[in-house]
C-alpha positions in Angstrom: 51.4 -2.1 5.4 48.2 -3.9 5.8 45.4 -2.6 3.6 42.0 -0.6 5.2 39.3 -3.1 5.4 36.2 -2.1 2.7 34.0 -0.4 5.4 36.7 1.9 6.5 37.1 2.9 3.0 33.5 3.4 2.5 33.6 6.0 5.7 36.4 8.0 4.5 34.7 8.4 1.2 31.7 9.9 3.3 33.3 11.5 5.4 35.2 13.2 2.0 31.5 13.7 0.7 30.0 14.6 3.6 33.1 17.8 4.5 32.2 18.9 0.8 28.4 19.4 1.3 29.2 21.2 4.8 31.7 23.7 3.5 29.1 24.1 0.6 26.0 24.0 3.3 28.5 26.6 5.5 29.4 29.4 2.6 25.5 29.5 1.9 24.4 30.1 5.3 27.3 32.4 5.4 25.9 34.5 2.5 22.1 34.6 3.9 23.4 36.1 7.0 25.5 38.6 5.7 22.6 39.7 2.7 20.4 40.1 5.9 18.1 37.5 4.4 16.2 34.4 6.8 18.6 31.7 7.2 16.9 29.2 9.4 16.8 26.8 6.4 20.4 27.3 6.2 21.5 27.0 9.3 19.5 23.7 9.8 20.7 22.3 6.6 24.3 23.2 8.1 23.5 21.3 11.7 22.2 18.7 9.4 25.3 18.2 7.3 27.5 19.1 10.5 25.8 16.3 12.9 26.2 13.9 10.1 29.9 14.1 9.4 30.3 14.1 13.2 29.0 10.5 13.1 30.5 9.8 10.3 34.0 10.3 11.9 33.0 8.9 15.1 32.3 5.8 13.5 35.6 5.9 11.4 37.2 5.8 14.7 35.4 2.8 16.2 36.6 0.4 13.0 
């Protein structure tokens, strides 16, 4: 089985990281909207975190 080259590696780890901070990023804006507080900082921070593992895996795929 051959190994996975260094920069695959590298994007799984971020792409590990990355699923972290957006189920953390999701559970908050999750608790702002329910408490009825403002949650656009939330909810950017969530597209945020969300647009950037999307790349993240798109790349993945490309190597």
């Amino acid at each position: 089985m051959p190994r996975p080259s260094r920069r695959r590696q590298s994007l799984e780890m971020l792409i590990g990281i990355l699923g972290f901070f957006t189920a953390m990023a999701f559970l908050a804006a999750a608790v702002a909207i329910v408490r009825g507080e403002p949650s656009a900082t939330s909810s950017l921070v969530l597209l945020a975190c969300v647009a950037a593992l999307g790349g993240a895996i798109v790349l993945r795929r490309r190597t």
